[in-house]
LUMDREN-150926 format. One record per residue (C-alpha): z negated, x, y negated. Coordinates in steps of 0.2 Angstrom, whole numbers. Last residue first. Layout:
<sites>
<site zz="Z" xx="X" yy="Y"/>
...
</sites>
This chain:
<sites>
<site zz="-70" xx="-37" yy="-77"/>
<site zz="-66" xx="-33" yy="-93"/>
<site zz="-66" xx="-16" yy="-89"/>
<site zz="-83" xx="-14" yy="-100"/>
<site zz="-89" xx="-32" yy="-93"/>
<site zz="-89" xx="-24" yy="-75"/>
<site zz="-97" xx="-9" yy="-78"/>
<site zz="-112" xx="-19" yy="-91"/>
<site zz="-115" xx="-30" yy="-75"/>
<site zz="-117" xx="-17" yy="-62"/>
<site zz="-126" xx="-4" yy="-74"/>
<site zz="-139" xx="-18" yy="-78"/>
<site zz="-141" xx="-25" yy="-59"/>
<site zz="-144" xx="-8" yy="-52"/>
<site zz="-163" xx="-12" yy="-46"/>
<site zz="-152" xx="-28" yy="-39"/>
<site zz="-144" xx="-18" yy="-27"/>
<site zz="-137" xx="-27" yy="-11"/>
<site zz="-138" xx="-44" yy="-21"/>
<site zz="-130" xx="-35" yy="-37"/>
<site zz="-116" xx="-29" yy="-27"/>
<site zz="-111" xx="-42" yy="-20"/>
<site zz="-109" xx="-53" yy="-35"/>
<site zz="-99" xx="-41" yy="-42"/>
<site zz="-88" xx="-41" yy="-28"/>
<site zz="-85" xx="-58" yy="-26"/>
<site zz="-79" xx="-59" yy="-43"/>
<site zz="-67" xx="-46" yy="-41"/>
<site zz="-62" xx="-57" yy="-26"/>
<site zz="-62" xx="-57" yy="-6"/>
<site zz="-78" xx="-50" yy="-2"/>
<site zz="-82" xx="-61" yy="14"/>
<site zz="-75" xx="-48" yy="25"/>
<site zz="-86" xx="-34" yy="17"/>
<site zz="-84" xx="-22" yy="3"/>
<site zz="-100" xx="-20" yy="-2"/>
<site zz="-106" xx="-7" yy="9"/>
<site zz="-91" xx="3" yy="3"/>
<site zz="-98" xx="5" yy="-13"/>
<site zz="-113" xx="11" yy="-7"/>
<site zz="-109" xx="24" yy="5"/>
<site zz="-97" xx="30" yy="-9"/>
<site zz="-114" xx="32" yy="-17"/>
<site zz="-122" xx="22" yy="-32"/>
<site zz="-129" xx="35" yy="-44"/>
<site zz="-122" xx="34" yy="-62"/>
<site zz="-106" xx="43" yy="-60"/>
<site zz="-101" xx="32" yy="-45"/>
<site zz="-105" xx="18" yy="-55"/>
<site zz="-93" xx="24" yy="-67"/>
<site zz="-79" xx="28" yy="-51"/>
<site zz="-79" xx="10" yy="-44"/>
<site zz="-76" xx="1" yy="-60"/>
<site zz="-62" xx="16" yy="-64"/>
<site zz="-52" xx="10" yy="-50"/>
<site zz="-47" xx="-4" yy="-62"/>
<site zz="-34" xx="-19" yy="-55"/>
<site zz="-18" xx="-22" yy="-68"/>
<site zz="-13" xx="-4" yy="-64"/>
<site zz="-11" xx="11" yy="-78"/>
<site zz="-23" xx="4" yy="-90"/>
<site zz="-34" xx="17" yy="-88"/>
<site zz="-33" xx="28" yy="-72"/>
<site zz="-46" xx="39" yy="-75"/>
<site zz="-44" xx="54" yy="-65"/>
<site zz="-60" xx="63" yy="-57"/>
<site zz="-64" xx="79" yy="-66"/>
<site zz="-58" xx="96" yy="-59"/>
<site zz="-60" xx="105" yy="-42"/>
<site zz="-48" xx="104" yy="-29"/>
<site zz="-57" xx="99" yy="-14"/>
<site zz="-72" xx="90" yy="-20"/>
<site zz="-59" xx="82" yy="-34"/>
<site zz="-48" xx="78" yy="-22"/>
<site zz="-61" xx="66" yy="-11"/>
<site zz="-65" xx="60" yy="-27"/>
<site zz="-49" xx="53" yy="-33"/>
<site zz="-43" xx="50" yy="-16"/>
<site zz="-59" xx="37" yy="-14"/>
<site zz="-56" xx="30" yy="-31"/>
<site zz="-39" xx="25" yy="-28"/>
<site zz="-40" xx="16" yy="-10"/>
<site zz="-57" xx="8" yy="-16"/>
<site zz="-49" xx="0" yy="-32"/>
<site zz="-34" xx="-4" yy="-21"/>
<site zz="-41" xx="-13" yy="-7"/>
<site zz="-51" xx="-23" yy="-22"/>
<site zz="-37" xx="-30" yy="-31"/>
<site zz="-25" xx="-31" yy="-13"/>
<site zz="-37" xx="-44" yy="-6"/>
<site zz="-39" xx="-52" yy="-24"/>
<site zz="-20" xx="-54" yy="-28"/>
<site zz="-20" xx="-61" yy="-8"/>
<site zz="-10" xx="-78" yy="-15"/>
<site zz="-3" xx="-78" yy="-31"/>
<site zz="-11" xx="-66" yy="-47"/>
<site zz="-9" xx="-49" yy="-50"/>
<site zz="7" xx="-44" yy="-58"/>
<site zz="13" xx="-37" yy="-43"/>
<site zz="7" xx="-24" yy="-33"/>
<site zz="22" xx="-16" yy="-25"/>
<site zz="28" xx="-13" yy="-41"/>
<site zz="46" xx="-7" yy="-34"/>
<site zz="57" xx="-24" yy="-38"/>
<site zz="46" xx="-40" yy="-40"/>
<site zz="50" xx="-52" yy="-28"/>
<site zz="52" xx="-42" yy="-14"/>
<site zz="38" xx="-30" yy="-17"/>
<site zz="27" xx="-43" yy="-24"/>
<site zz="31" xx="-52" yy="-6"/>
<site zz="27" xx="-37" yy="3"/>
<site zz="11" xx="-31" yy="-6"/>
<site zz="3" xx="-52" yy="-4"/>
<site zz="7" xx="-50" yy="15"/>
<site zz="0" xx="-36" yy="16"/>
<site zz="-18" xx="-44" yy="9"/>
<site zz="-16" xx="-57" yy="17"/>
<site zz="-15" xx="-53" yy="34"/>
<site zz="-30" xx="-38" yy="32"/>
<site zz="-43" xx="-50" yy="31"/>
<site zz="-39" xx="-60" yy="47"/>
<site zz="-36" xx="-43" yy="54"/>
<site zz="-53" xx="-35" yy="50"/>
<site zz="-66" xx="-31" yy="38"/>
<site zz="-74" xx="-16" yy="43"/>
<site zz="-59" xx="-7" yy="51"/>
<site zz="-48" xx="-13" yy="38"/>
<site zz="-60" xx="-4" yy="25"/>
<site zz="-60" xx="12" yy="34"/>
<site zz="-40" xx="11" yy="37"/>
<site zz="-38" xx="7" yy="17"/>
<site zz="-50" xx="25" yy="14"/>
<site zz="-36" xx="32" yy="26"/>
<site zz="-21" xx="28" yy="15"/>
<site zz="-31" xx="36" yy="-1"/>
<site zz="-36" xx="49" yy="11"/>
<site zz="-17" xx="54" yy="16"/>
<site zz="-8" xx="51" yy="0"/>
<site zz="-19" xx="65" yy="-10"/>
<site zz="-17" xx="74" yy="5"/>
<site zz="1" xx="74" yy="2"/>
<site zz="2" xx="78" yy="-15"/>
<site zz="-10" xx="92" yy="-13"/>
<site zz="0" xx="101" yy="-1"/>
<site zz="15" xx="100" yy="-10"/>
<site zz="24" xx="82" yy="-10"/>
<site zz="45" xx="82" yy="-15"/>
<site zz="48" xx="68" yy="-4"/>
<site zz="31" xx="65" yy="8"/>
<site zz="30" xx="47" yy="11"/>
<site zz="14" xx="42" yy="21"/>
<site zz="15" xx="26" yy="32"/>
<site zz="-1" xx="21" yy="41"/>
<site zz="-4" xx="8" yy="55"/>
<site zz="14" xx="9" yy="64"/>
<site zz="21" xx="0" yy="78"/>
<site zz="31" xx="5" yy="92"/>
<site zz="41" xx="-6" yy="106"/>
<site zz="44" xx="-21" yy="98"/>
<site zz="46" xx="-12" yy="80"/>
<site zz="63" xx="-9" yy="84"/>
<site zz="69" xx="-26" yy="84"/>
<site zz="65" xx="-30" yy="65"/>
<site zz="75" xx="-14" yy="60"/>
<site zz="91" xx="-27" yy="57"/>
<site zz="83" xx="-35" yy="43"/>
<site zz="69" xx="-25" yy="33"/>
<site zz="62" xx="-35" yy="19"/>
<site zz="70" xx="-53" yy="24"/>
<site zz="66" xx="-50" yy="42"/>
<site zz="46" xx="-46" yy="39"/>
<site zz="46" xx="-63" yy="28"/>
<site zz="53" xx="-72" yy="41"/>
<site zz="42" xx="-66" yy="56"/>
<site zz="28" xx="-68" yy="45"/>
<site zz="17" xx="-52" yy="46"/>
<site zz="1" xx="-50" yy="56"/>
<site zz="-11" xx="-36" yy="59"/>
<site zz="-14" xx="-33" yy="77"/>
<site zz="-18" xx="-13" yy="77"/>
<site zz="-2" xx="-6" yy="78"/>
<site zz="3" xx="-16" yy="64"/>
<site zz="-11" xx="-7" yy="52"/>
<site zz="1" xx="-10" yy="35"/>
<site zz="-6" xx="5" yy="28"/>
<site zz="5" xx="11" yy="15"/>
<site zz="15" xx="28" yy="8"/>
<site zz="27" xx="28" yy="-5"/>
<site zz="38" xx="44" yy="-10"/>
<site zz="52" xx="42" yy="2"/>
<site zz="62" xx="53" yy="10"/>
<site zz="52" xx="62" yy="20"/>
<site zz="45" xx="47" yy="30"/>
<site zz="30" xx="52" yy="39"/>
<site zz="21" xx="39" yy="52"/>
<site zz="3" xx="37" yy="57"/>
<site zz="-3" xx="28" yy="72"/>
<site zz="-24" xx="26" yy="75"/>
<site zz="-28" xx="25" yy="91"/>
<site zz="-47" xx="24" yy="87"/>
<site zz="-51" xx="14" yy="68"/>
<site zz="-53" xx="22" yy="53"/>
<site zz="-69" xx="28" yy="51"/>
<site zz="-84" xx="17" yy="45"/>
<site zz="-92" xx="25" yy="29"/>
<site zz="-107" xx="39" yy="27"/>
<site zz="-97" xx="52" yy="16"/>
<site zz="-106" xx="64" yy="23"/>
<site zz="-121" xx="65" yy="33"/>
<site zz="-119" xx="47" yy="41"/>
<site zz="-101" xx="54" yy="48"/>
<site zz="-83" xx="51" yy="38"/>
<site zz="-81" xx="66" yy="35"/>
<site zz="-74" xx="71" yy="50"/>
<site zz="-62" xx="58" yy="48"/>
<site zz="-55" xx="62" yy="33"/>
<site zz="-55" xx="80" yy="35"/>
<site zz="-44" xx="77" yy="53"/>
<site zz="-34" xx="67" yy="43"/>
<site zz="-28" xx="80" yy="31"/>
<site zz="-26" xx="90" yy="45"/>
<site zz="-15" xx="83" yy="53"/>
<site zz="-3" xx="76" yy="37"/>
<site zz="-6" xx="95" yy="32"/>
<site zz="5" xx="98" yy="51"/>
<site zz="16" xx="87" yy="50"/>
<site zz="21" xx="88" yy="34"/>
<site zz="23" xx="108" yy="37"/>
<site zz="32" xx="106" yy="53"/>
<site zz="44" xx="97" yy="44"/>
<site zz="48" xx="107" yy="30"/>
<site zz="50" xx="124" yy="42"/>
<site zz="45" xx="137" yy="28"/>
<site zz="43" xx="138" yy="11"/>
<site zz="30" xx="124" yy="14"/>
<site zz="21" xx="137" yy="24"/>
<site zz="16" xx="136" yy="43"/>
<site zz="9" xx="151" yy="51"/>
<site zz="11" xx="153" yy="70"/>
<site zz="2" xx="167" yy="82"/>
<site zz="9" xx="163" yy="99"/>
<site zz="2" xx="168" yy="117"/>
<site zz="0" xx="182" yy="129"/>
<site zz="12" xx="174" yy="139"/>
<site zz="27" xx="178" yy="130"/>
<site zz="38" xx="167" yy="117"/>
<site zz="49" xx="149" yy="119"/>
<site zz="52" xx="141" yy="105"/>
<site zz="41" xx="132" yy="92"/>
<site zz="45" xx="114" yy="97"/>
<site zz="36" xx="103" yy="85"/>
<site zz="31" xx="87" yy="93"/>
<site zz="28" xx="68" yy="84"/>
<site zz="17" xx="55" yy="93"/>
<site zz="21" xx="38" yy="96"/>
<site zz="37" xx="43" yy="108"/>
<site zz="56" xx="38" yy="107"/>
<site zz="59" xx="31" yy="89"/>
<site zz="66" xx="43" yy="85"/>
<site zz="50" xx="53" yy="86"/>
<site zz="39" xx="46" yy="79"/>
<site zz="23" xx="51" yy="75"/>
<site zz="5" xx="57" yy="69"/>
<site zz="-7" xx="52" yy="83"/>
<site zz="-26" xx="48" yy="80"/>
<site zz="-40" xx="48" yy="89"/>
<site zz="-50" xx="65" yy="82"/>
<site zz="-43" xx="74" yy="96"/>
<site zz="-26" xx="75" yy="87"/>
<site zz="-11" xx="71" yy="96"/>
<site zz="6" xx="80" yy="84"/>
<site zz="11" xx="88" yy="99"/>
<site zz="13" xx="106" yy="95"/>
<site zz="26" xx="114" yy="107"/>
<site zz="27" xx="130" yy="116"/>
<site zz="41" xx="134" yy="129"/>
<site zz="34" xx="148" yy="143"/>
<site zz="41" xx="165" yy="144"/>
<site zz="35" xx="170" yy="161"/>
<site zz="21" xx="177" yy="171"/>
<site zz="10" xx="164" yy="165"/>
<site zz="-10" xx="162" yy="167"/>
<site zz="-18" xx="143" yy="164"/>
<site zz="-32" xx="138" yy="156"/>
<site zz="-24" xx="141" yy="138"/>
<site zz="-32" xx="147" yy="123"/>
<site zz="-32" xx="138" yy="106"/>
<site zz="-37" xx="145" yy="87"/>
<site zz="-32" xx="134" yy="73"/>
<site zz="-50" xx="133" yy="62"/>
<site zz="-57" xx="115" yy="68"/>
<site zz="-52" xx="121" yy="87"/>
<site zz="-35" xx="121" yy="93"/>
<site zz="-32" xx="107" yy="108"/>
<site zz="-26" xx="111" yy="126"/>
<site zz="-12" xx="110" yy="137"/>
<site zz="-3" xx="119" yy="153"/>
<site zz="9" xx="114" yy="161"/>
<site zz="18" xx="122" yy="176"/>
<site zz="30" xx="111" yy="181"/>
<site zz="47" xx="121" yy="176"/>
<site zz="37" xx="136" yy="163"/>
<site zz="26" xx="126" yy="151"/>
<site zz="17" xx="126" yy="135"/>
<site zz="6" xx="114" yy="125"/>
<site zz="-3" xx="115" yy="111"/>
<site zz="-13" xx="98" yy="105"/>
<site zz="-18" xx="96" yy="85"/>
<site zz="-37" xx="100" yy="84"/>
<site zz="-35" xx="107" yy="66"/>
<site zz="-23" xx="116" yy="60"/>
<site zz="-33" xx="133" yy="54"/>
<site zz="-33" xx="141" yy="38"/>
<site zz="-23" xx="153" yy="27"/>
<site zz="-31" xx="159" yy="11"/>
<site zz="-23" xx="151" yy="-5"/>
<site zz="-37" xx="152" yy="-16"/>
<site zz="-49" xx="144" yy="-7"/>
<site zz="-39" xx="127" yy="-8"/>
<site zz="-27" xx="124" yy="-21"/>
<site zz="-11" xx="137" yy="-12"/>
<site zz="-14" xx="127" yy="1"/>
<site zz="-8" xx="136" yy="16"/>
<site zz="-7" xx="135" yy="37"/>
<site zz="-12" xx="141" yy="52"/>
<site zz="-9" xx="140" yy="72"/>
<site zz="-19" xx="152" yy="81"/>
<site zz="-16" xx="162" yy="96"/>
<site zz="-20" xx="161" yy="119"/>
<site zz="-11" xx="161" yy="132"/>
<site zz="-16" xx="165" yy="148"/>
<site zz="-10" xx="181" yy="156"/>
<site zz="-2" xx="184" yy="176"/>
<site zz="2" xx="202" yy="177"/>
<site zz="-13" xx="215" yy="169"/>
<site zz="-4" xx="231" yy="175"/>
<site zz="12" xx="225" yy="168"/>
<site zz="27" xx="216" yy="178"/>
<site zz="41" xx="214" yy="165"/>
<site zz="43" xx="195" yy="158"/>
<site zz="49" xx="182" yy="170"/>
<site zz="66" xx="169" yy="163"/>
<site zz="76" xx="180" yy="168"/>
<site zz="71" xx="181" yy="187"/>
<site zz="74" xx="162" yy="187"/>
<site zz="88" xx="164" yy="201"/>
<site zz="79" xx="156" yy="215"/>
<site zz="72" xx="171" yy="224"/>
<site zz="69" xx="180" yy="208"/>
<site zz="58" xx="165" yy="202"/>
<site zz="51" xx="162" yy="219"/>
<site zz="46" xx="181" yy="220"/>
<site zz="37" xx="178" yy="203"/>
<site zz="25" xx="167" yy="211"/>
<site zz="21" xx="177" yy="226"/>
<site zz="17" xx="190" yy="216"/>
<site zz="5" xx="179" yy="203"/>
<site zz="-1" xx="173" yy="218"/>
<site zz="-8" xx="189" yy="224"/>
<site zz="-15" xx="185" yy="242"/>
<site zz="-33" xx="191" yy="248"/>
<site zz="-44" xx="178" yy="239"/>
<site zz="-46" xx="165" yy="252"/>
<site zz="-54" xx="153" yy="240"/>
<site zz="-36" xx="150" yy="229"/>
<site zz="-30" xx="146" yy="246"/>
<site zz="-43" xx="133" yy="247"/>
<site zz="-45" xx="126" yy="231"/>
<site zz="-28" xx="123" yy="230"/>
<site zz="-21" xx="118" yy="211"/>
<site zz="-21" xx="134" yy="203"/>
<site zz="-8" xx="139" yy="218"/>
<site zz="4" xx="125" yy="211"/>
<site zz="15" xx="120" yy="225"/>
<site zz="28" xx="107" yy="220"/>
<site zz="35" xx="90" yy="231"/>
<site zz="52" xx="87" yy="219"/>
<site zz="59" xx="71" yy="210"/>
<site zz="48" xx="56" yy="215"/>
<site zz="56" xx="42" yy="204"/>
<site zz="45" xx="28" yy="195"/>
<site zz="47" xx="10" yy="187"/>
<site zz="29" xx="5" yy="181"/>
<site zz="24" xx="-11" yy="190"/>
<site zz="10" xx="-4" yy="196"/>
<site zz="2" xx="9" yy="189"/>
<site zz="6" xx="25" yy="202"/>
<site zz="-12" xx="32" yy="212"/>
<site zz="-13" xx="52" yy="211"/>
<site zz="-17" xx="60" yy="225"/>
<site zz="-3" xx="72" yy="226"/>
<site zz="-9" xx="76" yy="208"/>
<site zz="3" xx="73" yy="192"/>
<site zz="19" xx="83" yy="184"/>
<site zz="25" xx="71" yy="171"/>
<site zz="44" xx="69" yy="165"/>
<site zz="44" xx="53" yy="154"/>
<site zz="64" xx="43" yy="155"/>
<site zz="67" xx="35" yy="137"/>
<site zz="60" xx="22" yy="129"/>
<site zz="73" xx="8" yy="124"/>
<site zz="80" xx="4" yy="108"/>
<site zz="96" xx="16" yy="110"/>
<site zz="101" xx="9" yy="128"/>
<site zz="97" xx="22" yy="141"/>
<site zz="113" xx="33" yy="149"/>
<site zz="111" xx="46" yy="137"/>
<site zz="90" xx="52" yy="142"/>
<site zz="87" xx="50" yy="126"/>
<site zz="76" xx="68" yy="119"/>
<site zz="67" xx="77" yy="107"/>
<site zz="57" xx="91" yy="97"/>
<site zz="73" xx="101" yy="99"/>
<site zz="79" xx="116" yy="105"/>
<site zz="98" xx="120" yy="110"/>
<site zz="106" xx="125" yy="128"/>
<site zz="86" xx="121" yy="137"/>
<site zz="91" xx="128" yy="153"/>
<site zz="85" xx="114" yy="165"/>
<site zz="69" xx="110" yy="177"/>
<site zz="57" xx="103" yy="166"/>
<site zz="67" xx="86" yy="163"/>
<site zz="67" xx="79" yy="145"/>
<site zz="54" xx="66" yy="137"/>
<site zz="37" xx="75" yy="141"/>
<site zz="23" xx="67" yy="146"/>
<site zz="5" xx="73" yy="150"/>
<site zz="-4" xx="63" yy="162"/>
<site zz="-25" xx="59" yy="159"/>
<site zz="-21" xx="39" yy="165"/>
<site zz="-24" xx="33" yy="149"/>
<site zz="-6" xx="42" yy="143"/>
<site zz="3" xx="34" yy="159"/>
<site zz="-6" xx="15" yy="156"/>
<site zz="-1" xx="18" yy="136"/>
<site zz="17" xx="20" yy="139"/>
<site zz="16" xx="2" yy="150"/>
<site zz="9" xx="-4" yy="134"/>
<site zz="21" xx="3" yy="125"/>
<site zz="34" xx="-6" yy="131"/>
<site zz="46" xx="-2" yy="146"/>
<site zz="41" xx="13" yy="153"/>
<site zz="54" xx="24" yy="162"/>
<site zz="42" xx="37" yy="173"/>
<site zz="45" xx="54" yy="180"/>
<site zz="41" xx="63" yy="193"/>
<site zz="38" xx="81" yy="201"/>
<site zz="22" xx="78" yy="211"/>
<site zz="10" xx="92" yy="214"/>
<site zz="-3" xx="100" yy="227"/>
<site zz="12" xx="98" yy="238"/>
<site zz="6" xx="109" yy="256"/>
<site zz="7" xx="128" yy="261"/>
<site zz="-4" xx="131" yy="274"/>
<site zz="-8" xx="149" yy="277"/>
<site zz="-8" xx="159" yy="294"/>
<site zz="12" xx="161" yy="298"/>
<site zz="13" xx="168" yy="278"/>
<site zz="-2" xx="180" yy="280"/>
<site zz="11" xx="190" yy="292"/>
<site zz="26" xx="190" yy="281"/>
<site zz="18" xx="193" yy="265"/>
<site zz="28" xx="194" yy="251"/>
<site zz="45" xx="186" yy="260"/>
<site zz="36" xx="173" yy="268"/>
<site zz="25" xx="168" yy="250"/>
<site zz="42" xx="168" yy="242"/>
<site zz="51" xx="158" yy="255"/>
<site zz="34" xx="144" yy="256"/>
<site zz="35" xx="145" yy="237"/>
<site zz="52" xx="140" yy="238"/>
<site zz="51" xx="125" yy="249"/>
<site zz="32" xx="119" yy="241"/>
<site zz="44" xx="117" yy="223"/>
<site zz="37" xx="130" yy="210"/>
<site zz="52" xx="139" yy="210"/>
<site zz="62" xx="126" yy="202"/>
<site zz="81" xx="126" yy="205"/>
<site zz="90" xx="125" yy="187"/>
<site zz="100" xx="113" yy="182"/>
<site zz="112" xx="119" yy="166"/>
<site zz="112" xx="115" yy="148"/>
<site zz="103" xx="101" yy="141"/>
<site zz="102" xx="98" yy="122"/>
<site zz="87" xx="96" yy="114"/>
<site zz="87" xx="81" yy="98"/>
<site zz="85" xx="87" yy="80"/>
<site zz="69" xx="97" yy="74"/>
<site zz="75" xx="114" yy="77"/>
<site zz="68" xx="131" yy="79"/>
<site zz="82" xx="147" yy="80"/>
<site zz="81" xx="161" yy="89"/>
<site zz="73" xx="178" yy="95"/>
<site zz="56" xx="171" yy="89"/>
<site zz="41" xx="184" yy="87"/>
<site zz="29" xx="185" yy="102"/>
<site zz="10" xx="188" yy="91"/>
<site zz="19" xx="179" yy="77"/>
<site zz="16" xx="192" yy="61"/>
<site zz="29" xx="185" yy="54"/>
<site zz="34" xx="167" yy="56"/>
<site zz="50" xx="163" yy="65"/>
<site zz="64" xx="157" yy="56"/>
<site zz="67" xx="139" yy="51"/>
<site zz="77" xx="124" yy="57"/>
<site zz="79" xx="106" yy="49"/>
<site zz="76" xx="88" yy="55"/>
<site zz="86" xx="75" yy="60"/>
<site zz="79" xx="64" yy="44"/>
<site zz="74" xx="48" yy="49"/>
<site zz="80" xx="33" yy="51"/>
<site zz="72" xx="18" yy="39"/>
<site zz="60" xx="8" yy="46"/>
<site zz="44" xx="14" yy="36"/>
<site zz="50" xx="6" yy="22"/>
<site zz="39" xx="-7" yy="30"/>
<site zz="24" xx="-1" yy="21"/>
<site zz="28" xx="-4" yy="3"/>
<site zz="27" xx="2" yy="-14"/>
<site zz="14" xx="14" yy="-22"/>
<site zz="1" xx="13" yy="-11"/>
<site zz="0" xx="0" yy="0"/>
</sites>
């Protein structure tokens, strides 16, 4: 709601843009990164498959082979969802999913890919690698592609101790024609990645780089995955050794609960493909002179991870935005809303069609909360339209969907009706809804960027019929954030409802309350 409107949102994005590696990367890149759609080159044969590992265990050690059970500790699958809800059922499950097959040359990079012989509003085919044991969700369509031995994955052989996996593992890649894909045998073999993902604001202690926060990294070689989150300040390391060159991604899945996505329309949560490097691990900073996408994604990231971390009894002391939380980037546009659709907030069918026509059908399958446009945005810019988005979220969360209804609904019609103020003139149904979302949207980016950036809080004057400033004088004069938002309750549905509310939760401020509200004219 900030700015204009939230269903914006629909317009394609951007195929993306490419960047060299950054320096000082632990493996530096050898090509180039982009952010359009992979492109297969040929089928390899996977070395992981129980077949191979068999010959490769055969051929290292002829006489322990006859004496150890190779069996599947793996399934090679993959699943074609039809809805998200059937999307959700795999992530629940623990699985990790990756739209393209494991076992092909990659002949371009991406962040994406449609399988081509799926229609264009349909999810596409999800590649997973999951336990033998594991039980399939019914009514999920599914195909077994290959049986797979992962030593890391058998107690028991793991227990006997007297054979080298990491041997018998890269004698599965020669023996299958993967020998390039292995890195030259060193005293320390196998190694688990590890390496820090940073980024710069040139606002924030004085332009030091920092960590992006809990954003998943993953990596692979065929169908050995490994996963894991970086900590608050960017670092990560892998359970998992390699001999190879795996592929590493940042999926755009933050531990905090939310996801910052699309994809085309493909998955909910956006990934970066950085290229494949060595096992030892990556070292990557992210700078807006840099790869423009990764960047958004990545202060997007942690923009919200502040937001939420804050939001704790010690702190800012305010519900947090709700769990699951979807947030979209649209680089093209400079408006940024929380229409909290994924979440069950309703639109009018024919009011939804008349804003954005032909882009009703793709919202069946993936639905946004948050929109942030990031055209032309530094760092600043865009964190200043995260936590203003996310101070909405924190008030949906306390007031609900039957709150929330209105309150778009009002945004959309003054956006039709009205051109690009997407907040009317003020009156007409939901004026009061969006009167006070907006007064605490405002004054929460305000001081949020003042405690990062220093300065005063901005007064916004007569620049919007509805007065942010109300919330920042008393503020000023003692009453928390905690406070203020205490007050914003379901029931709490008018500027007049508000002040009422306010002097029953703190009549000892009864005085400043009334005087605030006469001074805006309120």
């Amino acid at each position: 709601m900030k700015t204009k409107i939230c269903l914006l949102l629909l317009l394609p994005l951007a195929a993306a843009c490419l960047r060299d590696p950054a320096p000082g990367a632990k493996t530096p890149h050898s090509e180039e990164i982009y952010h359009g759609m992979i492109e297969l080159g040929e089928k390899l044969e996977d070395p992981y498959t129980v077949e191979n590992m068999r010959a490769a265990l055969t051929k290292v050690y002829p006489t322990k082979a006859e004496r150890t059970d190779i069996s599947a500790t793996d399934l090679y699958v993959r699943f074609l969802p039809t809805s998200e809800e059937q999307l959700g059922k795999l992530e629940s499950a623990g699985l990790y999913l990756m739209d393209h097959p494991m076992d092909y040359r990659i002949a371009k990079e991406g962040d994406y890919y449609k399988d081509p012989e799926l229609g264009e509003d349909a999810i596409t085919w999800q590649y997973a690698v999951v336990p033998k044991s594991f039980t399939f969700p019914p009514g999920i369509r599914y195909e077994l592609l290959d049986e797979c031995y992962l030593s890391e994955h058998d107690p028991v052989t793991r227990a006997a101790g007297d054979i080298d996996w990491d041997i018998v593992e890269r004698e599965a890649f020669r023996l299958t024609g993967n020998e390039d894909l292995l890195l030259p045998a060193t005293k320390g073999t196998a190694v688990a990645p590890e390496g820090r993902i940073s980024i710069e604001d040139p606002g924030f202690i004085g332009g030091q780089p920092f960590g992006v926060a809990c954003v998943k990294v993953v990596c692979n070689i065929f169908v050995k995955i490994a996963t894991t989150y970086t900590d608050r300040d960017g670092y990560y390391k892998m359970d998992k050794a390699f001999s190879g060159k795996p592929r590493y991604r940042l999926v755009f899945e933050n531990q905090q609960g939310f996801k910052i996505g699309f994809n085309w329309i493909i998955i909910p949560a956006s990934v970066s493909t950085l290229g494949s490097a060595g096992s030892e691990g990556l070292d990557y900073h992210v700078s807006r002179d840099g790869d423009a996408a990764l960047f958004r994604r990545c202060t997007v990231n942690n923009a919200a991870y502040e937001y939420f971390t804050r939001c704790n009894e010690d702190d800012l002391d305010i519900a947090p935005p709700p769990s699951d939380l979807r947030l979209w980037i649209f680089p093209d546009l400079t408006c940024s809303s929380t229409c909290m659709l994924h979440h069950g907030a309703f639109l009018d069918h024919a009011l939804l069609t008349a804003y954005i026509g032909a882009y009703v059908p793709l919202i069946k399958i993936f639905t946004p909360d948050i929109t942030i446009g990031t055209r032309e945005q530094d760092y600043a810019g865009i964190y200043r339209a995260v936590v203003h988005e996310l101070a909405h979220a924190s008030h949906y969360a306390q007031v609900g969907n039957k709150y929330w209804t209105p309150y778009i609904t009002y945004v959309i019609r003054s956006f039709i009706t009205e051109g690009w103020d997407a907040y009317g003139s003020g009156t007409g149904n939901g004026a009061g809804y969006c009167e006070l979302g907006e007064m605490w949207g405002y004054f929460m980016q305000e001081t949020m960027c003042r405690e990062r950036y220093g300065g005063t809080v901005q007064s916004f004057g007569n620049r919007f019929w509805f007065k942010p400033d109300i919330f920042t004088y008393l503020y000023e004069r003692g009453m928390s954030r905690h406070d203020i938002f205490k007050a914003l309750t379901a029931d709490v549905t008018g500027i007049d409802d508000l002040r009422e509310q306010l002097i029953s939760l703190y009549p000892d401020k009864e005085a400043v309350i009334a005087e605030t509200f006469r001074h805006y004219g309120k």
